[in-house]
N, CA, C and O atoms as CSV, one atom per row, in Angstrom:
chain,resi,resn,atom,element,x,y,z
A,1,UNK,N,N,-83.819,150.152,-11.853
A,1,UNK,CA,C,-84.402,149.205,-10.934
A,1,UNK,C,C,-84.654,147.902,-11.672
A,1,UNK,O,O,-84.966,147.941,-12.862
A,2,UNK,N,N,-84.535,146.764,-11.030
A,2,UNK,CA,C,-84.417,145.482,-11.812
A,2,UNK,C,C,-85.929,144.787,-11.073
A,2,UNK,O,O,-86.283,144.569,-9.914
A,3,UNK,N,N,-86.449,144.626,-12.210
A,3,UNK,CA,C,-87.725,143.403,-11.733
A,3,UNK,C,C,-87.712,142.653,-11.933
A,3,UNK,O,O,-87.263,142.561,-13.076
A,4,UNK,N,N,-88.066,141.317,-11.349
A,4,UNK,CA,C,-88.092,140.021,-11.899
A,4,UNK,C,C,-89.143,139.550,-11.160
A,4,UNK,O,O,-89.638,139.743,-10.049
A,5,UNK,N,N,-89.511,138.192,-13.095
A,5,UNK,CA,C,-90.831,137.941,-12.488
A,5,UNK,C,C,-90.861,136.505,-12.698
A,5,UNK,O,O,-91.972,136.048,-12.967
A,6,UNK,N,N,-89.598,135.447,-12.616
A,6,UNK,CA,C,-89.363,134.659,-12.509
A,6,UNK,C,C,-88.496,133.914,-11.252
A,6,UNK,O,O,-88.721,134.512,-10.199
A,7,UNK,N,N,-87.621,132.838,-11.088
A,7,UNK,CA,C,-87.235,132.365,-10.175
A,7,UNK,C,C,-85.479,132.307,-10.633
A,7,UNK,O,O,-84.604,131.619,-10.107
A,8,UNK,N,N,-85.350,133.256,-11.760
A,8,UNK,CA,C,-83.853,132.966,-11.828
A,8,UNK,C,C,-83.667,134.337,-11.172
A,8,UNK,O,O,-84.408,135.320,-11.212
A,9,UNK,N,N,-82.150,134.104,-10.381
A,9,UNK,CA,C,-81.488,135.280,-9.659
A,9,UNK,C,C,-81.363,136.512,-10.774
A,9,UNK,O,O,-81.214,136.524,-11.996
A,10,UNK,N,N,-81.451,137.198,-10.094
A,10,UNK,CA,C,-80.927,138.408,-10.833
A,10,UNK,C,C,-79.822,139.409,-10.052
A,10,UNK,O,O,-79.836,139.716,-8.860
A,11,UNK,N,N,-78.932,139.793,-11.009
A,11,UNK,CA,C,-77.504,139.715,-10.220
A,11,UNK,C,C,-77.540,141.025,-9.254
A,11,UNK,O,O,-76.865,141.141,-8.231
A,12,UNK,N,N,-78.305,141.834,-9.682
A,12,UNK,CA,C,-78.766,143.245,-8.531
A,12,UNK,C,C,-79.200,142.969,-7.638
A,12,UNK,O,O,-78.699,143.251,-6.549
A,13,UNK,N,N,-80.600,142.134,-7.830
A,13,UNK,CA,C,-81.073,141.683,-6.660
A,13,UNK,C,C,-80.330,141.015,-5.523
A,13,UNK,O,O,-80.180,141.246,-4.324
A,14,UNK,N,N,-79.837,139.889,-6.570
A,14,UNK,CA,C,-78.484,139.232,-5.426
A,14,UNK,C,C,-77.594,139.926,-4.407
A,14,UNK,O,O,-77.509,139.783,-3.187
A,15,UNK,N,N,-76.972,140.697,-5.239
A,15,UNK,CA,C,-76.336,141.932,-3.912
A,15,UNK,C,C,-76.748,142.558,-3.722
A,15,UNK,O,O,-76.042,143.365,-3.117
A,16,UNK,N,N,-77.968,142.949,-3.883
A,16,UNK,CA,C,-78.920,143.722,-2.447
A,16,UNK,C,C,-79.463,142.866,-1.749
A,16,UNK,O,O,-80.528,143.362,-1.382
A,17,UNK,N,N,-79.351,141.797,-1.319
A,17,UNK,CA,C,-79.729,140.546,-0.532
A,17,UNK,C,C,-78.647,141.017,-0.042
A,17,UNK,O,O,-78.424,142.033,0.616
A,18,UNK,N,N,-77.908,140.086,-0.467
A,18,UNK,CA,C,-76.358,139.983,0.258
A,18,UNK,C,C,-76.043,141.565,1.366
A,18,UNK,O,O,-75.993,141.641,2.594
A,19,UNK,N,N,-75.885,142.614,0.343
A,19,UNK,CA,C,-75.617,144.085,1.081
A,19,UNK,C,C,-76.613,144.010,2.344
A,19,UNK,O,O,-76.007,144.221,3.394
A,20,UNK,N,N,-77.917,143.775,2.499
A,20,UNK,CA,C,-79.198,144.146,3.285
A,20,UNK,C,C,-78.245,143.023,4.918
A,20,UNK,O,O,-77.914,143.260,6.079
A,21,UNK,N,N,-78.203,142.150,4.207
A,21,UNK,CA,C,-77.852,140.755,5.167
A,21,UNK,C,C,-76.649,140.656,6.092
A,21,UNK,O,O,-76.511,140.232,7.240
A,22,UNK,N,N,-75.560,141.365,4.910
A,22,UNK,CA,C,-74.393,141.620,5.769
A,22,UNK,C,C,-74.326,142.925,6.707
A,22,UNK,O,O,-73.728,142.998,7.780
A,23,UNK,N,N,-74.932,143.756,6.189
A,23,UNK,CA,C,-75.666,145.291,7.331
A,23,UNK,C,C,-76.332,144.314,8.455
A,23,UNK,O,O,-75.587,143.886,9.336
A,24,UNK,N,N,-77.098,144.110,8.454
A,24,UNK,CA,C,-77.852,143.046,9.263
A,24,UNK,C,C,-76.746,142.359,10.244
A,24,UNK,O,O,-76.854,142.451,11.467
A,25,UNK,N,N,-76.108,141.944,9.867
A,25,UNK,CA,C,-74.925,141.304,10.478
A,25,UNK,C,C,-73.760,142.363,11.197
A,25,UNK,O,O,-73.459,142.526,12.380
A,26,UNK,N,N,-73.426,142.780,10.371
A,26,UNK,CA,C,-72.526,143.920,11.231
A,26,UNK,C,C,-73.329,144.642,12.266
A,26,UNK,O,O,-72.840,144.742,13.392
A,27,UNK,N,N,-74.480,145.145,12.020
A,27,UNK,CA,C,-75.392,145.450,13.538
A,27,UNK,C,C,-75.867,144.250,14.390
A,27,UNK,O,O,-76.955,144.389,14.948
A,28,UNK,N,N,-75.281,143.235,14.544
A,28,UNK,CA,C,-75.607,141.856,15.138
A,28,UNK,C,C,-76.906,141.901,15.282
A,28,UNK,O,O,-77.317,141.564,16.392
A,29,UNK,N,N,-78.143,142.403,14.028
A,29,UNK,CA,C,-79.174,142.102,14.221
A,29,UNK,C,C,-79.121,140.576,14.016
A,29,UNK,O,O,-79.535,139.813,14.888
A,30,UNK,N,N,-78.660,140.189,12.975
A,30,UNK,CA,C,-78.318,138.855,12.277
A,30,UNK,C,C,-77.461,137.890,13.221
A,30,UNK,O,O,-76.468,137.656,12.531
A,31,UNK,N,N,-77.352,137.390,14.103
A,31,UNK,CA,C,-76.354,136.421,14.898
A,31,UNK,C,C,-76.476,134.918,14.804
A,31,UNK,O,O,-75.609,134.218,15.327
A,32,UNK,N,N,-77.623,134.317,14.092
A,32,UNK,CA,C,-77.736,133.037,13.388
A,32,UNK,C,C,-77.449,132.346,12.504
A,32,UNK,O,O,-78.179,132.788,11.616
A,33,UNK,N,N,-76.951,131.627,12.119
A,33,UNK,CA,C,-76.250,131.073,11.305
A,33,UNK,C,C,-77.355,130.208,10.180
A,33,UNK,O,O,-76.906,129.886,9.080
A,34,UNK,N,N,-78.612,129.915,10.498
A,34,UNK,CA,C,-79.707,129.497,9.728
A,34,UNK,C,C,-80.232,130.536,9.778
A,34,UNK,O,O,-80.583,130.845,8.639
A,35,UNK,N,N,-80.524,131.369,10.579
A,35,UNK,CA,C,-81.432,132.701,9.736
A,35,UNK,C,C,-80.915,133.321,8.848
A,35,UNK,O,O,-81.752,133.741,8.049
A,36,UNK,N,N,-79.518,133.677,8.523
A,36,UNK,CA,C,-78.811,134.054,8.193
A,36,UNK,C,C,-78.963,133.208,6.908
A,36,UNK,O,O,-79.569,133.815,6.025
A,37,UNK,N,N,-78.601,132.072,6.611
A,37,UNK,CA,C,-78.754,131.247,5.796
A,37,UNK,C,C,-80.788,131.360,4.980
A,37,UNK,O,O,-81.398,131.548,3.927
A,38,UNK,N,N,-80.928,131.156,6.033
A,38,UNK,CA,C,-82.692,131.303,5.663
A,38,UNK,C,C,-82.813,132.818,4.664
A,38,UNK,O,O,-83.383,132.839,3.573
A,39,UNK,N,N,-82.446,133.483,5.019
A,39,UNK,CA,C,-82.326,134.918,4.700
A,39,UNK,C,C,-81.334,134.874,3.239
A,39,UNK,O,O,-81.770,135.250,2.151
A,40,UNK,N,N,-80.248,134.463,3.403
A,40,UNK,CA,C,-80.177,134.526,1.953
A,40,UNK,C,C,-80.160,133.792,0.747
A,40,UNK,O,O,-79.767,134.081,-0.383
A,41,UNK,N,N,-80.840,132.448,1.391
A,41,UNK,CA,C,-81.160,131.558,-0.032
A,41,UNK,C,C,-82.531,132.241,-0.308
A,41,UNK,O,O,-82.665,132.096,-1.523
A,42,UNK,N,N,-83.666,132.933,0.177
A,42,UNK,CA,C,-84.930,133.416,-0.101
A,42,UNK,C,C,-85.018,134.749,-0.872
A,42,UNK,O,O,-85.151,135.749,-0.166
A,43,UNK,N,N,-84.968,134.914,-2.137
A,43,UNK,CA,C,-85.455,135.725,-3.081
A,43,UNK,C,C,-86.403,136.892,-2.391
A,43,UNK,O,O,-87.608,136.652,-2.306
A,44,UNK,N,N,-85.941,138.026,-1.946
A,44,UNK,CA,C,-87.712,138.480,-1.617
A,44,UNK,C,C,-88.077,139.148,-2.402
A,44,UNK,O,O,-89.243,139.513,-2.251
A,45,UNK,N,N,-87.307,139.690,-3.681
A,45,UNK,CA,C,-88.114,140.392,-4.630
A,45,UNK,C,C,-88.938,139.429,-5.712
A,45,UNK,O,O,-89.530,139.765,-6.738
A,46,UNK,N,N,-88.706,137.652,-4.911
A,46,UNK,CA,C,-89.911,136.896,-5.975
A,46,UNK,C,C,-91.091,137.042,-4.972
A,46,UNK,O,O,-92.243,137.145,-5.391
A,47,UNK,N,N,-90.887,137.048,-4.050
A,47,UNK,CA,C,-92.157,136.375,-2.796
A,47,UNK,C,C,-92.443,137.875,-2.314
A,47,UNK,O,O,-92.130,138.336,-1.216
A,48,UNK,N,N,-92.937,138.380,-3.096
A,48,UNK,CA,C,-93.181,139.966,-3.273
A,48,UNK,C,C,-94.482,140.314,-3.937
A,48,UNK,O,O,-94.754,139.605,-4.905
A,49,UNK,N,N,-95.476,141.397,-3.576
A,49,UNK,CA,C,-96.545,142.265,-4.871
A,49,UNK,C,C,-95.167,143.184,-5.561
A,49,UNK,O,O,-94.021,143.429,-5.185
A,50,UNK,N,N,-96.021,143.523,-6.797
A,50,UNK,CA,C,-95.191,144.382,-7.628
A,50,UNK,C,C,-95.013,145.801,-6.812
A,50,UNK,O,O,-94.214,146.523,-7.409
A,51,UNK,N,N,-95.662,146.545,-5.327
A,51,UNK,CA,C,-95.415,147.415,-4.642
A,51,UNK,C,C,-93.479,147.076,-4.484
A,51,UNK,O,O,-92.582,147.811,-4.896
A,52,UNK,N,N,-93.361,145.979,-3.892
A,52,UNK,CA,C,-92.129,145.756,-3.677
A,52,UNK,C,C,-91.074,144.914,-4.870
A,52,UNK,O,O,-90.605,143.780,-4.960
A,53,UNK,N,N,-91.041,145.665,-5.357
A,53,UNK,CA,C,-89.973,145.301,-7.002
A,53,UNK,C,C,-88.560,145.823,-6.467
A,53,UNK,O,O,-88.124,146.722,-5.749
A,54,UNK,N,N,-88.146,144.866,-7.143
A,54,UNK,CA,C,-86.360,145.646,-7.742
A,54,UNK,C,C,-85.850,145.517,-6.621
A,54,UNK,O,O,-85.733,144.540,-5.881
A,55,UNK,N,N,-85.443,146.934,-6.503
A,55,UNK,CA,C,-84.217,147.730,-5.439
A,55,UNK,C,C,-85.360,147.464,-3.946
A,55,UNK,O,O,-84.978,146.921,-2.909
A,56,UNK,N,N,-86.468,147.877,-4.132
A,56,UNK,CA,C,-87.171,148.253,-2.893
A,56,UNK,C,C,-87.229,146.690,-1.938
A,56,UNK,O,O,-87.456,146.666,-0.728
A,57,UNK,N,N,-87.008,145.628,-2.673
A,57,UNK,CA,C,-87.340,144.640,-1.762
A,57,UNK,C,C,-86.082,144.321,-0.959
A,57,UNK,O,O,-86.015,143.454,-0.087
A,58,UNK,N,N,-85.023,145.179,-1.384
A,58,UNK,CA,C,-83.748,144.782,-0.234
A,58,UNK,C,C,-83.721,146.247,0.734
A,58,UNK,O,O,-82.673,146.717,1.179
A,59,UNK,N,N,-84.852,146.749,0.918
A,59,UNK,CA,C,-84.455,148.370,1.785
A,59,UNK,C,C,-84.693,147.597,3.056
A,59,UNK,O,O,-85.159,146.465,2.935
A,60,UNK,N,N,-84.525,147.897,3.831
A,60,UNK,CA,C,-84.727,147.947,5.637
A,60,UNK,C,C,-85.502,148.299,5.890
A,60,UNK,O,O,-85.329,149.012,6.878
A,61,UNK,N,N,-86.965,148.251,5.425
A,61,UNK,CA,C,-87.857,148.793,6.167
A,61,UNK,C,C,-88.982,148.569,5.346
A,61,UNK,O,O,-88.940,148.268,4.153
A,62,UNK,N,N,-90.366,148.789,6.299
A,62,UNK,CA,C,-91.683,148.574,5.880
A,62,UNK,C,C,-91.809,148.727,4.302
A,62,UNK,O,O,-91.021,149.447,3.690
A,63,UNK,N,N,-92.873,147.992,3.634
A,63,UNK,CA,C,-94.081,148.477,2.470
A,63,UNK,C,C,-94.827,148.324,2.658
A,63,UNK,O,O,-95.126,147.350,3.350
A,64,UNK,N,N,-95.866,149.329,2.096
A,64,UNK,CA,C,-97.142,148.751,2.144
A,64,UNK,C,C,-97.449,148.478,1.103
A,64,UNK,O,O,-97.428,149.212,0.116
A,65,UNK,N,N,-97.931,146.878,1.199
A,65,UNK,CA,C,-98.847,145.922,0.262
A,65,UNK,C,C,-100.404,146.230,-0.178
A,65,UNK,O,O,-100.765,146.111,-1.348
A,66,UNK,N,N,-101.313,146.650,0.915
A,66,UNK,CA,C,-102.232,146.995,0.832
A,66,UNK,C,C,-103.118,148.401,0.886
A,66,UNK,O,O,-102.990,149.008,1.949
A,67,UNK,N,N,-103.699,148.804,0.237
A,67,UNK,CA,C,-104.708,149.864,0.984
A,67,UNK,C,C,-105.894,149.748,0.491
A,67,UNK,O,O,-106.453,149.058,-0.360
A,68,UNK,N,N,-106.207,150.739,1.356
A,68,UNK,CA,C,-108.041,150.623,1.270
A,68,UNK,C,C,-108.370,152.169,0.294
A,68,UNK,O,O,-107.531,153.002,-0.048
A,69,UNK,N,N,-109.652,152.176,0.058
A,69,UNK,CA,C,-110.063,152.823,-1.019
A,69,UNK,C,C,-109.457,154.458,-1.127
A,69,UNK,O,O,-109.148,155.130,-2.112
A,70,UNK,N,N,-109.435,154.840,0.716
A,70,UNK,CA,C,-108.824,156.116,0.946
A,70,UNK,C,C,-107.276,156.337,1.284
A,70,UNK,O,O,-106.808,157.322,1.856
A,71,UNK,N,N,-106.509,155.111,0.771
A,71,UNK,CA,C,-105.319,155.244,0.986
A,71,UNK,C,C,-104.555,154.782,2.043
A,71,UNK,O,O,-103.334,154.629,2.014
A,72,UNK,N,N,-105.507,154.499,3.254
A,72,UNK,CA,C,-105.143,154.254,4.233
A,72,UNK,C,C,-104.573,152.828,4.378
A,72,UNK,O,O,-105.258,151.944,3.862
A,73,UNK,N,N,-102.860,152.273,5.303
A,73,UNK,CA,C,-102.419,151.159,4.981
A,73,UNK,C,C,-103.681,149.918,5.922
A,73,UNK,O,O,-104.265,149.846,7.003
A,74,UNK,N,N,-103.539,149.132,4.624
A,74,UNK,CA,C,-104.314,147.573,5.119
A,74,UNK,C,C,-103.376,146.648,5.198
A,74,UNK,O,O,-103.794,145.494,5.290
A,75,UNK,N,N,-102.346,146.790,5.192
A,75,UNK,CA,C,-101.297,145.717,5.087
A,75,UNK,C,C,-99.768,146.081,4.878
A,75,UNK,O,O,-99.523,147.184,4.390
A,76,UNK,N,N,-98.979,145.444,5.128
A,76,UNK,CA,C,-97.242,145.516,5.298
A,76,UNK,C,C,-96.380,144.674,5.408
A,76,UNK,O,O,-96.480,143.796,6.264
A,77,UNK,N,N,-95.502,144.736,4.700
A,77,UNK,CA,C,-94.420,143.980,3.831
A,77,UNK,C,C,-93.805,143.690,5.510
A,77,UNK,O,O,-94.321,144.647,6.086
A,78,UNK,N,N,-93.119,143.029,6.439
A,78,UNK,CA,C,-92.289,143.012,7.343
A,78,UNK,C,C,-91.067,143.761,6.765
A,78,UNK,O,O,-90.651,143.712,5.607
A,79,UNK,N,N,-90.501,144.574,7.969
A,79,UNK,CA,C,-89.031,144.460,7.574
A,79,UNK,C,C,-88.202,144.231,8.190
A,79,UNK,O,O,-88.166,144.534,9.383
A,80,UNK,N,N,-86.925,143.397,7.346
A,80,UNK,CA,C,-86.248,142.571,7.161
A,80,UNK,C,C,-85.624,142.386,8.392
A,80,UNK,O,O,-85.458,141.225,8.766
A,81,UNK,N,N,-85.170,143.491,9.235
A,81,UNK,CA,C,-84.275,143.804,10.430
A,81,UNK,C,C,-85.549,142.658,11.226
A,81,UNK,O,O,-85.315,141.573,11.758
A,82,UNK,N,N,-86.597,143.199,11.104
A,82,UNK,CA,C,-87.996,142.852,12.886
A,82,UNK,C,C,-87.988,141.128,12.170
A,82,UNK,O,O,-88.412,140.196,12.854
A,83,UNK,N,N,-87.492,140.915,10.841
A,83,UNK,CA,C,-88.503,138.966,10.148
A,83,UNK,C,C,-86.963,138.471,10.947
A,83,UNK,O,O,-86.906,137.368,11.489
A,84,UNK,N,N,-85.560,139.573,10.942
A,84,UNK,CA,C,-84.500,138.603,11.346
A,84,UNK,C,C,-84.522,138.091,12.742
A,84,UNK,O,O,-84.347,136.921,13.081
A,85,UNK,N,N,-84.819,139.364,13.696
A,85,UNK,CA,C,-85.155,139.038,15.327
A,85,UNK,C,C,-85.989,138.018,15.517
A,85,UNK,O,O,-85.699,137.040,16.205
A,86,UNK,N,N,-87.262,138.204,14.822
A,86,UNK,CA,C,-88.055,137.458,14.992
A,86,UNK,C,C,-88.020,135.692,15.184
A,86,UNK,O,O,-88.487,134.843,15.944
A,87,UNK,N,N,-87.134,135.777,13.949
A,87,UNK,CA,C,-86.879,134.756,13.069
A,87,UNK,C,C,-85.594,133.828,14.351
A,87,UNK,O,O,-85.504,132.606,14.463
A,88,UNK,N,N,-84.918,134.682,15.000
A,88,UNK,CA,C,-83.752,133.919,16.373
A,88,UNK,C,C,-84.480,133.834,17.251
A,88,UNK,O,O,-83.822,133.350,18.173
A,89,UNK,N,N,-85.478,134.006,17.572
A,89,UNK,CA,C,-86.489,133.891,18.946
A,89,UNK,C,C,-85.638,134.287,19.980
A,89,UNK,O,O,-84.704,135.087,19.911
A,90,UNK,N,N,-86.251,133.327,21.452
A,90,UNK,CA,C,-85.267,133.427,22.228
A,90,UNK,C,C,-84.238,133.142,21.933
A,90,UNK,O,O,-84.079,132.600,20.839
A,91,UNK,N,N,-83.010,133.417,22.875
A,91,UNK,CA,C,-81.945,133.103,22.950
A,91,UNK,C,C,-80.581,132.418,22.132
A,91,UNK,O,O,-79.582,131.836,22.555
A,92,UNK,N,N,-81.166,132.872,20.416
A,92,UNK,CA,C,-80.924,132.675,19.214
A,92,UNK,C,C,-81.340,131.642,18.458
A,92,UNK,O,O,-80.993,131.545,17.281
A,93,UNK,N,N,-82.328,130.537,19.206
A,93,UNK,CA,C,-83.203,130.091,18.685
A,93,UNK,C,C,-83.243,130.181,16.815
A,93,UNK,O,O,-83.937,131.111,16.403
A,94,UNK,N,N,-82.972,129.828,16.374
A,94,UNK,CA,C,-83.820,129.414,15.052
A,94,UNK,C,C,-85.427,129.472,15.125
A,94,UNK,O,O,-85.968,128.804,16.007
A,95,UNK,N,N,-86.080,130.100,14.400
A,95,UNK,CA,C,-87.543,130.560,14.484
A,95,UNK,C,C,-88.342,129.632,13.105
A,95,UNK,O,O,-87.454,129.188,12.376
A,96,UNK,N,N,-89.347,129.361,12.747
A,96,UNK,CA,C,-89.619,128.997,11.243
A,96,UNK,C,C,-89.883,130.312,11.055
A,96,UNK,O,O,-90.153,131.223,11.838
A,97,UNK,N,N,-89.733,130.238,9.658
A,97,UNK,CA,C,-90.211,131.004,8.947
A,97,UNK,C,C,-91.175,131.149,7.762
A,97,UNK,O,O,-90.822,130.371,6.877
A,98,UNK,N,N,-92.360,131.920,7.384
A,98,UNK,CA,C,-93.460,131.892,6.603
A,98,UNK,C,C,-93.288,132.338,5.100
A,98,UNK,O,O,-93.387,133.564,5.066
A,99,UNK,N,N,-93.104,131.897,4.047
A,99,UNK,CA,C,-93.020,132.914,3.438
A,99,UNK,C,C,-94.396,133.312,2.748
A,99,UNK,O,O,-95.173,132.369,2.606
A,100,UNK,N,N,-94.868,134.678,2.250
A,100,UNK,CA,C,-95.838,134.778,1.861
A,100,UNK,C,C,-96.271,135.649,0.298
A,100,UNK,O,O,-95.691,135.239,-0.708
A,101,UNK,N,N,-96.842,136.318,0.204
A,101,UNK,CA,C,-96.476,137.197,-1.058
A,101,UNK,C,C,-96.156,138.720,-0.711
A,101,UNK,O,O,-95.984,139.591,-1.564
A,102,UNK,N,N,-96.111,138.877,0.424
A,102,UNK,CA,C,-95.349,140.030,0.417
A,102,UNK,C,C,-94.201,140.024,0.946
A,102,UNK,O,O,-93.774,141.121,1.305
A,103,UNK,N,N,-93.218,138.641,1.195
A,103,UNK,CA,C,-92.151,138.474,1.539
A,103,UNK,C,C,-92.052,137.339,2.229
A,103,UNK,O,O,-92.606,136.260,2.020
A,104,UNK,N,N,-91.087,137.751,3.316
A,104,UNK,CA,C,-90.736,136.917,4.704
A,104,UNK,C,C,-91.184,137.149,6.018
A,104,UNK,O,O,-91.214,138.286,6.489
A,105,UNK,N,N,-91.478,136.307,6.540
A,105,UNK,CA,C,-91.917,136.520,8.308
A,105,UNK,C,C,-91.652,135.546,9.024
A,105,UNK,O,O,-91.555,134.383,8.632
A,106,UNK,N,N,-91.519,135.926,10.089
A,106,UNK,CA,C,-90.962,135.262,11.558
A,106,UNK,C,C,-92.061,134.269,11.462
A,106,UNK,O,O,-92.200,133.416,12.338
């Protein structure tokens, strides 16, 4: 698993961007051409907690960022599929997008 804790690419990470994005695309979750773009100039294993390192920040699906003393989740990483919908609004719309430290959001 590759971590990085700087702003230079790292070449794993890179194609698990890329791999996550083009899946994304072949299920026409992805049909924007700036989200799409938005999506893969944005690093998310920098704009990440160390919960989401490496490999895990290109999976398809939830993390949790937070919990509370008994384990229970206080918080969650978006995933990537719900920040892309989000992110075309209506009618493919271009959406802004937030970024935060546990990633990306609509």
């Amino acid at each position: 698993m590759t971590t990085v804790s700087d702003s230079r690419p790292a070449p794993l990470a890179e194609q698990l961007r890329s791999d996550l994005i083009d899946q994304l695309r072949a299920e026409n979750i992805v049909n924007s051409p700036s989200v799409e773009a938005a999506l893969r100039h944005v690093p998310r294993h920098i704009v990440r907690p160390r919960r989401l390192a490496g490999a895990r920040a290109y999976v398809d699906g939830t993390v949790r960022t937070k919990s509370d003393v008994d384990g229970a989740a206080l918080s969650m990483a978006s995933q990537p599929r719900i920040v892309a919908m989000m992110g075309q609004g209506k009618e493919g719309r271009a959406q802004v997008f937030r970024f935060r430290p546990a990633g990306y959001q609509g």
